[in-house]
C-alpha positions as CSV (number, residue, x, y, z in Angstrom):
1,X,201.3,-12.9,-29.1
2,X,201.8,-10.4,-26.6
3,X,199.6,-9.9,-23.7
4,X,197.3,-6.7,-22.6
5,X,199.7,-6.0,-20.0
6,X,202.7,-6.5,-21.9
7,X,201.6,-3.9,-24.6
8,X,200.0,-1.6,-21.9
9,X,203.4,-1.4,-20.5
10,X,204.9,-1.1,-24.0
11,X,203.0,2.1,-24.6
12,X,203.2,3.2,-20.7
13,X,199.7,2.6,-20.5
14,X,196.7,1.8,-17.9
15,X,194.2,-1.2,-18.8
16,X,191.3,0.4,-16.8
17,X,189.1,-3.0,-17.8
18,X,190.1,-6.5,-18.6
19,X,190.6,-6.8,-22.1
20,X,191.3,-10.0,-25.1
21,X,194.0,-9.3,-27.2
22,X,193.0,-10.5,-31.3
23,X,195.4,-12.0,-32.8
24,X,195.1,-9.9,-36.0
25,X,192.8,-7.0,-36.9
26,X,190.1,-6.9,-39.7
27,X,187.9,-4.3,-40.9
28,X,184.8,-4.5,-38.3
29,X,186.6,-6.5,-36.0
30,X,188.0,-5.5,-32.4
31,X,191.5,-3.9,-32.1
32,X,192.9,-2.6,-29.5
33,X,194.3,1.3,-29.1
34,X,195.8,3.3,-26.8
35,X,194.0,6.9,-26.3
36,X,194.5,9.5,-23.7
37,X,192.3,10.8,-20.9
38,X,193.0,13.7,-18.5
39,X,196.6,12.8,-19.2
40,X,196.6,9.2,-18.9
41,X,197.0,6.6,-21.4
42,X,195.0,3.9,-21.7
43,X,194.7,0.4,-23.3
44,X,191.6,-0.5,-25.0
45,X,188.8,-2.1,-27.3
46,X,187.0,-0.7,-29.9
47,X,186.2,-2.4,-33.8
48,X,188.2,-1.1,-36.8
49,X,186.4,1.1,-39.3
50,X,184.5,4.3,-39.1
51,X,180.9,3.9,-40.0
52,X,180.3,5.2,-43.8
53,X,176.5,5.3,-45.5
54,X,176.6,7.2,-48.4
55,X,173.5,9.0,-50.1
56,X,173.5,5.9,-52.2
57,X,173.4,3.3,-49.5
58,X,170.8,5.0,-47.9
59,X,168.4,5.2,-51.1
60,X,168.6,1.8,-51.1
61,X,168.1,1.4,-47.5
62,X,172.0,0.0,-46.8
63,X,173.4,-0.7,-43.9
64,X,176.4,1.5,-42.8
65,X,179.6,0.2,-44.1
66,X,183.0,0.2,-42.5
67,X,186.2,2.7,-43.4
68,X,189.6,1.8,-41.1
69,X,191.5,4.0,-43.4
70,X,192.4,7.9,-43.6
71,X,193.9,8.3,-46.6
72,X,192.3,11.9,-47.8
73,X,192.4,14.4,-44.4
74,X,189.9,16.7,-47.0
75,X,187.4,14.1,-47.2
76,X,184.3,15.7,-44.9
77,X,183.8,12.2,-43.1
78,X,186.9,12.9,-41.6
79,X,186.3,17.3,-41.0
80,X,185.6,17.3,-37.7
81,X,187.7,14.7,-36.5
82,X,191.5,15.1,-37.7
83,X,191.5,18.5,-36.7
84,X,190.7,17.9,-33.0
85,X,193.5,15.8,-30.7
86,X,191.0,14.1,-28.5
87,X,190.0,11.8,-31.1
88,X,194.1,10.8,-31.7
89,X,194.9,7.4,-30.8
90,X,198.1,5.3,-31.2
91,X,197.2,1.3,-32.7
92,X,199.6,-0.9,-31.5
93,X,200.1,-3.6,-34.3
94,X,203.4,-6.2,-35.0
95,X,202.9,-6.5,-38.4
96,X,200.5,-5.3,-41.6
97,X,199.8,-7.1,-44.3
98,X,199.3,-7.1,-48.0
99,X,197.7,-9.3,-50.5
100,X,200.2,-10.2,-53.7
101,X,199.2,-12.6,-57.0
102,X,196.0,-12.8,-59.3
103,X,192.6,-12.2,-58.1
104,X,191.3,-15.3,-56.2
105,X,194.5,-16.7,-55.5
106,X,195.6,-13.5,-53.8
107,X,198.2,-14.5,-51.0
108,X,199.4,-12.7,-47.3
109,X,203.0,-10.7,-47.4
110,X,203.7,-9.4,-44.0
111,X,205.8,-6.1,-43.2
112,X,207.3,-4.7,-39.8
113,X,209.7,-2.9,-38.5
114,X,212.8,-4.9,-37.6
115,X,213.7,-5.0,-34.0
116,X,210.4,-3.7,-33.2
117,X,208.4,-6.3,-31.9
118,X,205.3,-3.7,-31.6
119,X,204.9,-0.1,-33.3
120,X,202.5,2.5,-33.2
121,X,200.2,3.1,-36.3
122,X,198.6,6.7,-36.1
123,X,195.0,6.4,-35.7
124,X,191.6,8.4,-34.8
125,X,189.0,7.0,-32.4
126,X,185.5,8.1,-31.4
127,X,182.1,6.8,-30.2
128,X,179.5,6.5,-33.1
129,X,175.4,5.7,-32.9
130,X,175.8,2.9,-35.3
131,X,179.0,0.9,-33.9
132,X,179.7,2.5,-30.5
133,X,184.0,2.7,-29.9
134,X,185.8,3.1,-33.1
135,X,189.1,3.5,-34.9
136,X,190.7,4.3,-37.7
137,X,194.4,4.6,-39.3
138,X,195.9,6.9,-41.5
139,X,197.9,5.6,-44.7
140,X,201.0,7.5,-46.4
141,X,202.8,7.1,-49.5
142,X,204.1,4.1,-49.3
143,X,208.4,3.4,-49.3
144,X,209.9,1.1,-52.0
145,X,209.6,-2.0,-50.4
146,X,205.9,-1.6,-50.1
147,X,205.3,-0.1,-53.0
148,X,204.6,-3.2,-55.0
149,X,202.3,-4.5,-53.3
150,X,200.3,-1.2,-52.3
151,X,200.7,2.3,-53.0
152,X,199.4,3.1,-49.4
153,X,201.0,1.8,-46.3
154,X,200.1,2.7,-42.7
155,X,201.6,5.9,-41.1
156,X,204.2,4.7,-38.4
157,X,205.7,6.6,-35.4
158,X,208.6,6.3,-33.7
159,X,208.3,6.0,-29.7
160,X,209.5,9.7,-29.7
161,X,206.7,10.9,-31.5
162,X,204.0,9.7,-29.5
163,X,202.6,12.9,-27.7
164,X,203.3,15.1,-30.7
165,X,200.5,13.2,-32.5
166,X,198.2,13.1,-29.6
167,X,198.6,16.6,-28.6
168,X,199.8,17.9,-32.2
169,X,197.9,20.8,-34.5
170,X,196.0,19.9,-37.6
171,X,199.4,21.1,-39.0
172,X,201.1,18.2,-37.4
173,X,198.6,15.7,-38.6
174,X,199.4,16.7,-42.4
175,X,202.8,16.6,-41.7
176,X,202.8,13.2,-40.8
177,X,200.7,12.0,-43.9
178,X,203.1,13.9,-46.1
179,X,206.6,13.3,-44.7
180,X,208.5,10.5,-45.6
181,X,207.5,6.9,-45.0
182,X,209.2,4.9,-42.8
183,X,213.1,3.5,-44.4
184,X,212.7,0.5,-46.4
185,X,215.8,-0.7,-45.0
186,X,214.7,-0.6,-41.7
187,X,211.8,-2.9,-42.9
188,X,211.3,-6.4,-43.2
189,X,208.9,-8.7,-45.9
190,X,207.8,-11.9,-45.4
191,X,205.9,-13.7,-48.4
192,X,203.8,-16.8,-47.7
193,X,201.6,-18.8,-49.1
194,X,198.5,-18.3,-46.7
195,X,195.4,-17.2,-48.6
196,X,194.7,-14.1,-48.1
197,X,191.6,-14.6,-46.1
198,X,192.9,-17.7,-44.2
199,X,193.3,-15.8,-40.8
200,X,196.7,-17.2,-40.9
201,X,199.5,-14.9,-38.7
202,X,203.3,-14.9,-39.7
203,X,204.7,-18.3,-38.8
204,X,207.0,-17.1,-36.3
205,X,204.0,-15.8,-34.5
206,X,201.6,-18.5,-35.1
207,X,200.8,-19.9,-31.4
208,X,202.2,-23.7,-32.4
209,X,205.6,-22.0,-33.3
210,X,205.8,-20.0,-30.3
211,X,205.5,-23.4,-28.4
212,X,208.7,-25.1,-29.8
């Protein structure tokens, strides 16, 4: 629910161009990330997920897919990337989410960070021929809390830590993956009923709460 400017200043950021902030982020979809140029951050657009065509795909003439997740730094999709800090970016998110119960009834369980109203989830950006601006975020092992639901969960940093991932060695980058995840105590859950596809946010975000 916050607004460009709000999160620009969050993340002591420019917003060189006007930009629409979604109110969640799916794979393909525009999110919003914070990359730096010549020393400046800046706010802005780009869809989530890498483009992927395997030799497969492309036998059968496939469209490229989408991958918004670095789980495997080995894999050579991601070779030339990880290693090299321009293509670092921070994505500012409130919230992730996870789907709980039996196939077709799966529902939304929402995590964050308690008293953070917006973190930084450590990403990689670049321009591609097939989708033009995009991003990715790396996953870690996830803590105990989100463990049930996912064995993955998205690699967060803490406000001090911003530059050492944009600026940070290869090294860094695997330290980060491999350290350990953020405190489960310092999380919060929220189950709901929302189908997992509904597009529905956490009710204390949805825009008719914020109204009341």
């Amino acid at each position: 629910m916050a607004s460009a400017a709000d999160i620009a200043a969050d993340f002591c950021a420019d917003v060189p161009t006007p930009i629409a902030v979604p109110t969640e982020i799916i794979e393909g979809n525009p999110g919003l990330v914070v990359l730096e140029n010549n020393g400046h951050r800046l706010l802005k657009n780009m869809s989530w997920g890498f483009p992927r065509l395997t030799r497969e795909m492309r036998l059968r003439g496939d469209p490229p897919g989408r991958l918004g997740l670095v789980a495997d730094l080995t894999n050579p999709m991601w070779e030339h990337i990880v290693v090299d800090p321009r293509y670092r970016c921070l994505i500012p998110v409130s919230h992730f989410a996870n789907p709980d119960g039996d196939p077709g009834e799966k529902t939304r369980t929402w995590f964050s960070v308690a008293g953070e109203p917006l973190v930084a989830w450590a990403g990689f950006c670049r321009n591609t021929p097939e989708f033009g601006p995009v991003f990715a975020g790396m996953t870690m092992t996830a803590n105990v809390l989100v463990e049930p639901y996912n064995d993955r969960m998205p690699t967060l940093l803490a406000r001090d830590e911003y530059d050492h991932w944009l600026h940070g060695s290869i090294q860094d980058v695997i330290a980060f993956q491999f350290r350990p995840p953020t405190a489960a105590d310092r999380m919060t859950i929220l189950n709901t009923q929302d189908r997992w596809k509904s597009g529905k946010l956490p009710p204390m975000l949805q825009p008719q709460m914020a109204l009341l």
